[in-house]
KOLDOKE-690420 format. One record per residue (C-alpha): x, y, z; residue number from 1. Coordinates in steps of 0.1 Angstrom, whole numbers, plus 5000, padded with zeros to 4 digits. Each point is the difference from the previous one (the first is absolute). Example, Ala and Ser with C-alpha at 12.3 -4.5 7.8 and 13.67 -1.06 7.14 Angstrom:
KOLDOKE-690420
x=5123&y=4955&z=5078&lumdo=1
x=5014&y=5034&z=4993&lumdo=2
//
This chain:
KOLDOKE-690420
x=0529&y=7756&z=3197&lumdo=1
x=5015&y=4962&z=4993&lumdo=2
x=5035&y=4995&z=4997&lumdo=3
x=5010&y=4978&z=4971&lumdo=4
x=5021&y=4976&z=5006&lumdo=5
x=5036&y=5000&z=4986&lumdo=6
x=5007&y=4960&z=4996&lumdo=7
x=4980&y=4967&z=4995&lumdo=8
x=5019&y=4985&z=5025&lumdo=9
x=5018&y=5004&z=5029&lumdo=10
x=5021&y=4972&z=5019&lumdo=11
x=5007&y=5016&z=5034&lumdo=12
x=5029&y=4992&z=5029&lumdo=13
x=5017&y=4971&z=4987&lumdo=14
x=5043&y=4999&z=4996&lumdo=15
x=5002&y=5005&z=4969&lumdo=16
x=5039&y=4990&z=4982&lumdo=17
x=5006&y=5005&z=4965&lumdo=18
x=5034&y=4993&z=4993&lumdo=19
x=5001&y=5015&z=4963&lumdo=20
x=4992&y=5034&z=5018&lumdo=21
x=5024&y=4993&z=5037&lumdo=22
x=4961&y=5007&z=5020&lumdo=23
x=4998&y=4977&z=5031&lumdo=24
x=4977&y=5012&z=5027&lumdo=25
x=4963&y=5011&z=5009&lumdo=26
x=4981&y=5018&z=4972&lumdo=27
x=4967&y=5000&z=4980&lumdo=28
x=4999&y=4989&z=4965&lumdo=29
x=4976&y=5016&z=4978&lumdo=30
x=4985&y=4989&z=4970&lumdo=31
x=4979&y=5019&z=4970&lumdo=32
x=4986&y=4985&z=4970&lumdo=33
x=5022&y=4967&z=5001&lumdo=34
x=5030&y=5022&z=5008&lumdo=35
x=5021&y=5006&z=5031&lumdo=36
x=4997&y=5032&z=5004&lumdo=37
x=5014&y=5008&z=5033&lumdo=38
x=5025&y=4984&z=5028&lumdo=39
x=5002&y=5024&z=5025&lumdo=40
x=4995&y=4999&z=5044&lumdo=41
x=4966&y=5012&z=5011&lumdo=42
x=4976&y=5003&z=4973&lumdo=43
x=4970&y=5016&z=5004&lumdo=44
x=4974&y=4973&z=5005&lumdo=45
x=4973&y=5016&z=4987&lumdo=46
x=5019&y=5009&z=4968&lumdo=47
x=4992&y=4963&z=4992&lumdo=48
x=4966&y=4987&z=4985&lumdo=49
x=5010&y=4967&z=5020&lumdo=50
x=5027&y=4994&z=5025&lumdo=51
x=5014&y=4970&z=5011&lumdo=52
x=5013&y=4993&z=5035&lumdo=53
x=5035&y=4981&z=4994&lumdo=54
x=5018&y=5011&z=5034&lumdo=55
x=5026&y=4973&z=5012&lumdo=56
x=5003&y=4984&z=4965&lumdo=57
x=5027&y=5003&z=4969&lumdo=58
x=4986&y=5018&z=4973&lumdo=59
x=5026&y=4992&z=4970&lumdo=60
x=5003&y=5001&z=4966&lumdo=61
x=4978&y=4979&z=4978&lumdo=62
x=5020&y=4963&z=5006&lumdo=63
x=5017&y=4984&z=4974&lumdo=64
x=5000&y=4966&z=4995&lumdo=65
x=5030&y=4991&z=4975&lumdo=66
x=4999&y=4957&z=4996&lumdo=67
x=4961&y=4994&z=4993&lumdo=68
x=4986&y=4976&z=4976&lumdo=69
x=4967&y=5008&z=4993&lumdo=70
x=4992&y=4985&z=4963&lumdo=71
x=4972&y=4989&z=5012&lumdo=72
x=4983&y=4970&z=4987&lumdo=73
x=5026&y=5001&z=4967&lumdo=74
x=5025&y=4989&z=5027&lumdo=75
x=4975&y=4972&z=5011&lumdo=76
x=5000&y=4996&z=5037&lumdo=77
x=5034&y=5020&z=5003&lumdo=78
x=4982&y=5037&z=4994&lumdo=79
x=4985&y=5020&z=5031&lumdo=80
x=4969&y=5021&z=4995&lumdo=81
x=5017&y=5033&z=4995&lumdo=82
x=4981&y=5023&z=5024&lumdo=83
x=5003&y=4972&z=5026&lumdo=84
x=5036&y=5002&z=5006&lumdo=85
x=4997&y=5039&z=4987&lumdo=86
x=4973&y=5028&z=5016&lumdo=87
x=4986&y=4974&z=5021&lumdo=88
x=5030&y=4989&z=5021&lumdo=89
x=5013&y=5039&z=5004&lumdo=90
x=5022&y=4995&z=4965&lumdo=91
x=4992&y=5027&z=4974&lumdo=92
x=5027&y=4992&z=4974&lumdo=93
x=5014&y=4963&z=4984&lumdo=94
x=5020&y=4987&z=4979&lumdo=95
x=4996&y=4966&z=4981&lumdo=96
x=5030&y=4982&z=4998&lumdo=97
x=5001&y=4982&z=4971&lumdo=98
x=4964&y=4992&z=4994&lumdo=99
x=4994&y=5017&z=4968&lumdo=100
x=5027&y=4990&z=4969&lumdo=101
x=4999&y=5015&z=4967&lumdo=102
x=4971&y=4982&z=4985&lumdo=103
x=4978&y=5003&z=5034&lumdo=104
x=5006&y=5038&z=5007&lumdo=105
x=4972&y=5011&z=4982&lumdo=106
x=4975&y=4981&z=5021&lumdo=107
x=5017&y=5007&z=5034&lumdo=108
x=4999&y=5040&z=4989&lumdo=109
x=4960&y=4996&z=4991&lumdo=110
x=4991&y=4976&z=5031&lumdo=111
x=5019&y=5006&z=5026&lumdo=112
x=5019&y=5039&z=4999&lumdo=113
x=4973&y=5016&z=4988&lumdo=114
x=4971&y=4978&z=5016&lumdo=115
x=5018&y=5005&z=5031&lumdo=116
x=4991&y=5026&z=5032&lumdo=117
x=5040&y=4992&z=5006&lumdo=118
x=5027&y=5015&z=4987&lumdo=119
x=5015&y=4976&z=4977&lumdo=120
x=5033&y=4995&z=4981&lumdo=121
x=5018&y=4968&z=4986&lumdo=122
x=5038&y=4991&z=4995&lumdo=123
x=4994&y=4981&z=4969&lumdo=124
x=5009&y=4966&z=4998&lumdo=125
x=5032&y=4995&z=4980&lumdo=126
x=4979&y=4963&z=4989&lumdo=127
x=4974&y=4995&z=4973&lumdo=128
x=4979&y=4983&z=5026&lumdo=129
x=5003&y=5025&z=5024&lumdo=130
x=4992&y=4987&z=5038&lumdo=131
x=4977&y=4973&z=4991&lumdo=132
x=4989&y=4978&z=5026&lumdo=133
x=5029&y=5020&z=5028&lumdo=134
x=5027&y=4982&z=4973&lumdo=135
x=4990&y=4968&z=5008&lumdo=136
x=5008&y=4980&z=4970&lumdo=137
x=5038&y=5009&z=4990&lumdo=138
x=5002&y=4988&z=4966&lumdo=139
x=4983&y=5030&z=4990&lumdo=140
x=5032&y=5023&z=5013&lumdo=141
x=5026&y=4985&z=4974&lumdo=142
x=5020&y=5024&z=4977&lumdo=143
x=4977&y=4991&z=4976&lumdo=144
x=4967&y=5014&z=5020&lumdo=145
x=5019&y=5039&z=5001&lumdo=146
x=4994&y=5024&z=4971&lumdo=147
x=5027&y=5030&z=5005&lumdo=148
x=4982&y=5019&z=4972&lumdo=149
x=4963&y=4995&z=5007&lumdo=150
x=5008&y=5007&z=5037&lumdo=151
x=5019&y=5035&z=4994&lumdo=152
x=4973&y=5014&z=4981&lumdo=153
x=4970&y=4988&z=5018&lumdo=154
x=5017&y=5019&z=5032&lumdo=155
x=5014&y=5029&z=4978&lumdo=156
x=4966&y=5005&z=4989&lumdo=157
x=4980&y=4995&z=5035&lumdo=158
x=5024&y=5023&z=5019&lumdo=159
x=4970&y=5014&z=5019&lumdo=160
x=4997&y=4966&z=5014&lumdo=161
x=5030&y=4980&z=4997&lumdo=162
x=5030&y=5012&z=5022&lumdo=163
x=5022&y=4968&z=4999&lumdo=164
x=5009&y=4964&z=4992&lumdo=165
x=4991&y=4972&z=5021&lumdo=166
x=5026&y=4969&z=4998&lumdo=167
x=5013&y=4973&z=5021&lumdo=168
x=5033&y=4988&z=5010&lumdo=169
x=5000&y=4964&z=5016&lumdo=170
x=5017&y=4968&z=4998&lumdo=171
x=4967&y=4982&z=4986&lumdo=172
x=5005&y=5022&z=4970&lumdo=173
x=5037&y=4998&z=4998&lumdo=174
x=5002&y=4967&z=4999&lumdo=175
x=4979&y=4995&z=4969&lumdo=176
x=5009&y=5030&z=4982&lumdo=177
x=5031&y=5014&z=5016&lumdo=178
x=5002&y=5035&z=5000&lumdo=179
x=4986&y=5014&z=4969&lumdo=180
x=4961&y=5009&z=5011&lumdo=181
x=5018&y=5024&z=5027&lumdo=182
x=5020&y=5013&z=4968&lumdo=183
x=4974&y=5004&z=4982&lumdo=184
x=4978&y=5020&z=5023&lumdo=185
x=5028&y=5024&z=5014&lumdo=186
x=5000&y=5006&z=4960&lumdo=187
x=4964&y=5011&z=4996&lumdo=188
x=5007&y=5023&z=5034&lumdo=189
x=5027&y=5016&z=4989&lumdo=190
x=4985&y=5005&z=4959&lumdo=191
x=4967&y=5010&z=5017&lumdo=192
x=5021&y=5022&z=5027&lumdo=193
x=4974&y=4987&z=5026&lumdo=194
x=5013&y=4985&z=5034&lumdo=195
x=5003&y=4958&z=5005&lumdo=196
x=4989&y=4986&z=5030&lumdo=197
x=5012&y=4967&z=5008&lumdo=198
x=4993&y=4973&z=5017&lumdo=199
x=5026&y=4981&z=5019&lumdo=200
x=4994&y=4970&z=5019&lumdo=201
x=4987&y=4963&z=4986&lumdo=202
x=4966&y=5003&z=4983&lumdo=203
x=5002&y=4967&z=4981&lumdo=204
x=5012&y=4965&z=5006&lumdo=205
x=5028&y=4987&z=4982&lumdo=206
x=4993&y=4977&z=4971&lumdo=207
x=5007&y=4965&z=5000&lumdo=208
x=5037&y=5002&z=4990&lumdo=209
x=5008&y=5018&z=5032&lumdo=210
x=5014&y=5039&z=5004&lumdo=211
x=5025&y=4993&z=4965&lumdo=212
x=5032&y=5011&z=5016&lumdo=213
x=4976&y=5035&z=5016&lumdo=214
x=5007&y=5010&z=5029&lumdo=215
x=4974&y=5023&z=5017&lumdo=216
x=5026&y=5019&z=5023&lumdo=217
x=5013&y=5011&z=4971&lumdo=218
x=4975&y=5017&z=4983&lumdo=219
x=5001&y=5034&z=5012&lumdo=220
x=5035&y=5004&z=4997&lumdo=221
x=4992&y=4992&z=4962&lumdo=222
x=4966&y=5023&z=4995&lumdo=223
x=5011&y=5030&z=5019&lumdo=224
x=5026&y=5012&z=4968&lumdo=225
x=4975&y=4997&z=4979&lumdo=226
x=4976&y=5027&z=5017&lumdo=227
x=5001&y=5031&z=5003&lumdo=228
x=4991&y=5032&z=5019&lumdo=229
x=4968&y=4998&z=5018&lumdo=230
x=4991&y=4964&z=4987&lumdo=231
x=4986&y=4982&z=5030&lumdo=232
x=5012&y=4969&z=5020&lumdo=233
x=4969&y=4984&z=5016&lumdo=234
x=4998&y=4975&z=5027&lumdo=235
x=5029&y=5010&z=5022&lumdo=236
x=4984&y=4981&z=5029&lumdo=237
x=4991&y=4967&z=4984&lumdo=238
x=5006&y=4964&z=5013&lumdo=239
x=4998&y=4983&z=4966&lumdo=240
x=5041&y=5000&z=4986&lumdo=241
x=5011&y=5024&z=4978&lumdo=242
x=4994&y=5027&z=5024&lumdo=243
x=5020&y=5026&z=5015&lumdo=244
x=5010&y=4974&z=5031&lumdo=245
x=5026&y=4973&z=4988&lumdo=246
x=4994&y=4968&z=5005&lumdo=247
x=5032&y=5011&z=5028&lumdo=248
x=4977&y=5021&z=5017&lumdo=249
x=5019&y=5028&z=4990&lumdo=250
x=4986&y=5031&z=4977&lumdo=251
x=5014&y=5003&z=4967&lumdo=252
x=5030&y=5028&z=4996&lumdo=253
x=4987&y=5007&z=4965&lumdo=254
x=4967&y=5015&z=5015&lumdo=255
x=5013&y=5026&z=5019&lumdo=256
x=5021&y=5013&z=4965&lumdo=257
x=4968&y=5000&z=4981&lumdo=258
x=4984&y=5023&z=5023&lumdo=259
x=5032&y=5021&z=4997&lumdo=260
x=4993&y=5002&z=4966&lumdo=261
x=4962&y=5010&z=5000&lumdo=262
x=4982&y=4966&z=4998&lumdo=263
x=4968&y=5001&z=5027&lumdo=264
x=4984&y=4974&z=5021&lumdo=265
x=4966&y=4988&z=5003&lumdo=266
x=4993&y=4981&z=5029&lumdo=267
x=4971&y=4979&z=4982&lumdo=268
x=4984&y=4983&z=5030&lumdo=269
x=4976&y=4975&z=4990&lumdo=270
x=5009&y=4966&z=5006&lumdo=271
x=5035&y=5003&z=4995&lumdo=272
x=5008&y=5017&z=5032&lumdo=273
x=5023&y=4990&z=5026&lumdo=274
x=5003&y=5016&z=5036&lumdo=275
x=5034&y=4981&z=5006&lumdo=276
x=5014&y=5011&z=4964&lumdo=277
x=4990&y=5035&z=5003&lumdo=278
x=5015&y=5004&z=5036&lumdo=279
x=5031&y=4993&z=4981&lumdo=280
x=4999&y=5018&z=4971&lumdo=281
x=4987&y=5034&z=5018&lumdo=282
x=5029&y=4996&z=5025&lumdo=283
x=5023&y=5001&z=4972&lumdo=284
x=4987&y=5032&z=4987&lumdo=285
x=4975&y=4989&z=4977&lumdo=286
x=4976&y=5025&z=5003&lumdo=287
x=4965&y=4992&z=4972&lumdo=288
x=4995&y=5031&z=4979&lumdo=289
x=4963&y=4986&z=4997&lumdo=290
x=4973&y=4977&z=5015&lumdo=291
x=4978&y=4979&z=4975&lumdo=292
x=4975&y=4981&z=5019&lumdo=293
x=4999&y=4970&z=4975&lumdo=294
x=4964&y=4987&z=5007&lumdo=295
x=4989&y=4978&z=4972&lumdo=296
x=4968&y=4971&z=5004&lumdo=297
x=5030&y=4975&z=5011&lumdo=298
x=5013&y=5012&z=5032&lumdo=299
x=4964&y=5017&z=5013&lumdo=300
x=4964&y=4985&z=5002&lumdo=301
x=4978&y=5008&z=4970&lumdo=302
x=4980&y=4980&z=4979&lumdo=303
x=5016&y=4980&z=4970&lumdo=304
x=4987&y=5003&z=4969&lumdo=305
x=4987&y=4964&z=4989&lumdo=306
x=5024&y=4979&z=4984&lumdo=307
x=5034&y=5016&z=5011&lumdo=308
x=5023&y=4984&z=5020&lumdo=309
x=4997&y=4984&z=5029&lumdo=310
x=5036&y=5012&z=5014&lumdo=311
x=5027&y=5021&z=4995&lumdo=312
x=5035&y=5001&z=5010&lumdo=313
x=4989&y=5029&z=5024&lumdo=314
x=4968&y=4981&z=5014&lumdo=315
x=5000&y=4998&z=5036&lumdo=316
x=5034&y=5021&z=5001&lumdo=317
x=4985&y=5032&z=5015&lumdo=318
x=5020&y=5029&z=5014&lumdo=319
x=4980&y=4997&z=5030&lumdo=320
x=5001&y=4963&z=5011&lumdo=321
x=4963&y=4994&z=5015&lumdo=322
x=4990&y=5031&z=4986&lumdo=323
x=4991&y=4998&z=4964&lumdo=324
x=4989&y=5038&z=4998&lumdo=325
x=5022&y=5025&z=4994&lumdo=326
x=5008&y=5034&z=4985&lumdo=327
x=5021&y=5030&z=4990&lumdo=328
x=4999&y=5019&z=5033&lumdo=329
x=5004&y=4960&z=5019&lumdo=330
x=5027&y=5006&z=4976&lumdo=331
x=5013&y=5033&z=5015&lumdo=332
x=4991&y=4984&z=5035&lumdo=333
x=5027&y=4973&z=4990&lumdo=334
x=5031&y=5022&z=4996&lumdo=335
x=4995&y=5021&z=5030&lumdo=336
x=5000&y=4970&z=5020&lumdo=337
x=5028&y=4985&z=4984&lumdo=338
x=5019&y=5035&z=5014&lumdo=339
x=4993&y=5027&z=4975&lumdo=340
x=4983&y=5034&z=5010&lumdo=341
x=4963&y=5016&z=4986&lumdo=342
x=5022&y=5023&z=4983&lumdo=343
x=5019&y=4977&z=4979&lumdo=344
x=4973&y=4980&z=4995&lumdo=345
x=4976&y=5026&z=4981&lumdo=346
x=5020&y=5009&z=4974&lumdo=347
x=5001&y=4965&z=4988&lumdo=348
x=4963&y=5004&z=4993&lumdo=349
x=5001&y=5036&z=4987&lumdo=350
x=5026&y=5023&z=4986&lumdo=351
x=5022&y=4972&z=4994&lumdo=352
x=4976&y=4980&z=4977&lumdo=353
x=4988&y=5031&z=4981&lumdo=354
x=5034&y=5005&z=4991&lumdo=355
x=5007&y=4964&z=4987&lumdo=356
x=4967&y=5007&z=4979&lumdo=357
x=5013&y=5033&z=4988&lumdo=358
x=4966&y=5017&z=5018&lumdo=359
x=5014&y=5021&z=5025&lumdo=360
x=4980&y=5032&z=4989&lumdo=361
x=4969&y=4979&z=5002&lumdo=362
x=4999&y=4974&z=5028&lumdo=363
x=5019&y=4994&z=5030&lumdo=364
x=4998&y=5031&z=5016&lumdo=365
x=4974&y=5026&z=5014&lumdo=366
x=5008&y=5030&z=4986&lumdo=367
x=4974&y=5029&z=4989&lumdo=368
x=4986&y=4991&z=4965&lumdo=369
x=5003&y=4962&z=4999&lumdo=370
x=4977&y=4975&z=5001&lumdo=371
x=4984&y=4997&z=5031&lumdo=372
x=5018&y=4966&z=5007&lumdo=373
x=5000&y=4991&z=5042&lumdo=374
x=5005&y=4973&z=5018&lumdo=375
x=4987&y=5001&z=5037&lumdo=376
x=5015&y=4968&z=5027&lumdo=377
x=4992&y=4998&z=5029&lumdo=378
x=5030&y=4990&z=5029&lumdo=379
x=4996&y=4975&z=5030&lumdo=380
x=5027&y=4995&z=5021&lumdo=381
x=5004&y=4970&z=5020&lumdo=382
x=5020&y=4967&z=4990&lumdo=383
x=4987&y=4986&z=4972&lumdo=384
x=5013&y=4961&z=4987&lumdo=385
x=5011&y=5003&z=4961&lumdo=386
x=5004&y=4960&z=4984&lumdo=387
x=5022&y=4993&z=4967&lumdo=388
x=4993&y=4976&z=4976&lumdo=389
x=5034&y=4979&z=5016&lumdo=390
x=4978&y=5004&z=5035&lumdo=391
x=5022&y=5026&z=5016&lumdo=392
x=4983&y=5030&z=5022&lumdo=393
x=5011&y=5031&z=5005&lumdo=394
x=4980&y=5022&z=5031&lumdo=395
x=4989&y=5033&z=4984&lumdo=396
x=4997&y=5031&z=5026&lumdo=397
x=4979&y=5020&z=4976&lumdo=398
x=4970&y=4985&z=4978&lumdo=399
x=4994&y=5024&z=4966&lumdo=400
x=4963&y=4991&z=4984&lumdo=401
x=4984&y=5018&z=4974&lumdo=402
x=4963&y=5022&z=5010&lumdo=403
x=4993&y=5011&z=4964&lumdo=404
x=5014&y=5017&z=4970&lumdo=405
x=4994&y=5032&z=4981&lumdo=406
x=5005&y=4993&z=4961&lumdo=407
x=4996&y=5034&z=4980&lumdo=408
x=4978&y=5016&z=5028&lumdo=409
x=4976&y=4966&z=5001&lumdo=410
x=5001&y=4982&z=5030&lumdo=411
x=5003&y=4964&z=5004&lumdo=412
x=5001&y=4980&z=5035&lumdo=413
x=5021&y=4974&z=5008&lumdo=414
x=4974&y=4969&z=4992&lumdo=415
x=5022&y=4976&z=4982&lumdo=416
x=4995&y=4964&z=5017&lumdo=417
x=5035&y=4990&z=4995&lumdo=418
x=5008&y=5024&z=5025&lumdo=419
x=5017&y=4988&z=5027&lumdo=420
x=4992&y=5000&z=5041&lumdo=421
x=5025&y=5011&z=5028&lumdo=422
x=5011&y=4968&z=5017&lumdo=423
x=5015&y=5008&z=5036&lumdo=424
x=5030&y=4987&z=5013&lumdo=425
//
C-alpha cells in the first residue's frame, strides 16, 4: 500500500535562523501547497514528494531587499529587470525606492508587481516624476515638481503596495531649493502615516551659484526634527557629503538621538558605500536596522536602453572597485567583513524589513502558514578581498552567495548574471 506524501517539498539539513521566531540551528523546512508547513529536526524523508539536500548551507527567510529601483524601462537605463535582482539572485521580496510617483503608480502596479515572479513593493516617490532617469536631471525635484495632495491619496489608496515615501536630502537640492522638498515630503509621510526614507549624502551637483550659504554638514542636524518614529535615514556609509561622517571625520551626535527616538537605518549599499566611513560609523554604535542593495543600470553592467545617457554621477563608482557585479547577499558579505556577526546581519534582510513594511505576519519569517518564502546561501570560508568605490579593501573570512530561492513554494536558482564571483585574497 503507497504512502502519500505529507508535503511538496522538503529542504533537508541546512542551519536554518529565523530571527522573527529565535530558531537558529539544524532543521528541515517543509513546504505544502506554497506554504511552509513545517520547521522541525528530522523529517521524515519520505513524507516528501521531493526532497532537497541543503546540508552545510543557511536556509533563511525569503531575503528582503529594501533600496531597489526597478521601474524598469520608465526609469530609462536606471531600472533593473525585477526578477534579476529579485528570485534570480536569491532575493524574494523588493522594494522600489522612489521609482513609481503618483501619476506612474498605476503602470509600475500593472508591469512590474504584478508581472513580477518577485515580491514587489514601492516607497512612493514624494515627486511627480518619480525616479526618472536615477534623478538625473534636478530641475525636475523643485518645490514646484511635489503634489502633497495627489501623493497622499495615490499611497492612501495603494496601501497593498505602497509602504512609504521616497525623498532625498542633499546639498544639490538645498542649494536650489533650500529645505522645503524635505518639508514637503515628511508632510505626505506623516498625512499618509507611511514611513520616509531618506537619502542623505550628495546626489546632485551644485548649480552654478555655488552651495547659497548650505552647508552639507548641516543637513542632518536640520532633517532629523522633522521625522519621526520609524522614518528611515539611508546611506549611513556614504562618501559623497551630507552623510553621517563630517567633513571632521567624526559621526554626527544627532544620529545616535534619532535612533533613541525610533528612527531606523538602511545601510543602502549601491554606489554610495564607503568601507573607511562605515568602520567609523559602526564603531560609534551605528548599528543599520536594514540592508538595501541599491543596484540600479548605473553602478552594474546591463544594457542601456538607446538614447539614455551616456554617464551618471554613479558611473564607474562601484561598491566593488574592479568588480562591477554585485548583490544583496555581496551586500551581507560586506558587513560581516567590516566586523559584524551572521546574526546581526540576517535580520537586516528579514524581520527587520518586514516590519518597516508593516508585513511581519506575511514575509520575513518562516513560520507555519506563510508563504513559502526561503532563501538558501551557501558559505565559503577563506579570505576573500572586498573593493569600495574610494578603492579601499577589506579581507572577508566568510564568503555568503546565494544557491537559489523558494518564492511561494516555486523554486528559482540563483542565475542572475549580475551576480558576483568570489575573488581570493
Amino acid at each position: 500500500m503507497s504512502v502519500t506524501a505529507s508535503f511538496d517539498l522538503l529542504l533537508r539539513g541546512g542551519r536554518v535562523i529565523c530571527p522573527a521566531s529565535g530558531v537558529d540551528g539544524l532543521k528541515d523546512v517543509a513546504v505544502r501547497n506554497g506554504k511552509i508547513a513545517a520547521v522541525a529536526a528530522d523529517i521524515l524523508p519520505t513524507s516528501a514528494k521531493e526532497v532537497v539536500d541543503v546540508s552545510g548551507k543557511l536556509v533563511l527567510p525569503g531575503l528582503i531587499d529594501t533600496h531597489a529601483h526597478v521601474y524598469q524601462y520608465v526609469s530609462g537605463r536606471f531600472g533593473m529587470n525585477p526578477d534579476m535582482v529579485g528570485v534570480q539572485s536569491g532575493v524574494t521580496t523588493l522594494v522600489d525606492q522612489g521609482g513609481p510617483s503618483c501619476m506612474t503608480l498605476p503602470g509600475f502596479r500593472h508591469f512590474i508587481a504584478e508581472a513580477s515572479a518577485s515580491r514587489v513593493y514601492a516607497f512612493l516617490s514624494a515627486y511627480l516624476v518619480g525616479g526618472l532617469e536615477g534623478h538625473f536631471y534636478p530641475q525636475l525635484y523643485s518645490p514646484d515638481g511635489v503634489d502633497i495632495d495627489a501623493t497622499v491619496k495615490a499611497a492612501t489608496a495603494n496601501l497593498d503596495l505602497v509602504r512609504g515615501i521616497k525623498a532625498h536630502a542633499e546639498i544639490g537640492g538645498f542649494a536650489r531649493w533650500g529645505i522645503r522638498v524635505i518639508e514637503m515630503a515628511a508632510g505626505i509621510g506623516k498625512r499618509a502615516d507611511l514611513p520616509v526614507y531618506v537619502h542623505f549624502g550628495q546626489l546632485w551637483g551644485l548649480p552654478e551659484s555655488g552651495a547659497n550659504g548650505e552647508d552639507a554638514d548641516t543637513i542632518l542636524t536640520r532633517v532629523i526634527p522633522l521625522l519621526r518614529e520609524g522614518d528611515i535615514l539611508a546611506h549611513p556609509f556614504t562618501r559623497h557629503p551630507g552623510g553621517f561622517v563630517n567633513r571632521e571625520g567624526e559621526v554626527h551626535p544627532v544620529i545616535q538621538a534619532a535612533l533613541d527616538r525610533g528612527l531606523k537605518v538602511d545601510v543602502g549599499h549601491g554606489s554610495h558605500f564607503s568601507y573607511r566611513l562605515a568602520k567609523k560609523a559602526i564603531a560609534a554604535g551605528i548599528i543599520p536596522t536594514t540592508l538595501g542593495a541599491d543596484i540600479h543600470g548605473y553602478n552594474t553592467h546591463v544594457p542601456a536602453p538607446a538614447g539614455t545617457p551616456d554617464q551618471h554621477e554613479d558611473d564607474e563608482n562601484h561598491p566593488f572597485a574592479g568588480q562591477a557585479k554585485f548583490s544583496l547577499v555581496q551586500a551581507m558579505s560586506s558587513m560581516m567583513a567590516l566586523g559584524l556577526s551572521l546574526e546581526q546581519v540576517v535580520p537586516m534582510v528579514t524581520s527587520n524589513p518586514a516590519k518597516m513594511l508593516g508585513r511581519s505576519g506575511e514575509i520575513g519569517a518562516l513560520r507555519v502558514g506563510m508563504d513559502a518564502d526561503v532563501s538558501v546561501l551557501s558559505e565559503q570560508n577563506g579570505r576573500f578581498v572586498l573593493k569600495d568605490n574610494e578603492k579601499n579593501e577589506v579581507i572577508a573570512g566568510r564568503l555568503l552567495q546565494p544557491a537559489f530561492c523558494l518564492r511561494a513554494g516555486t523554486r528559482f536558482d540563483a542565475v542572475a548574471p549580475i551576480l558576483p564571483q568570489a575573488v581570493a585574497a
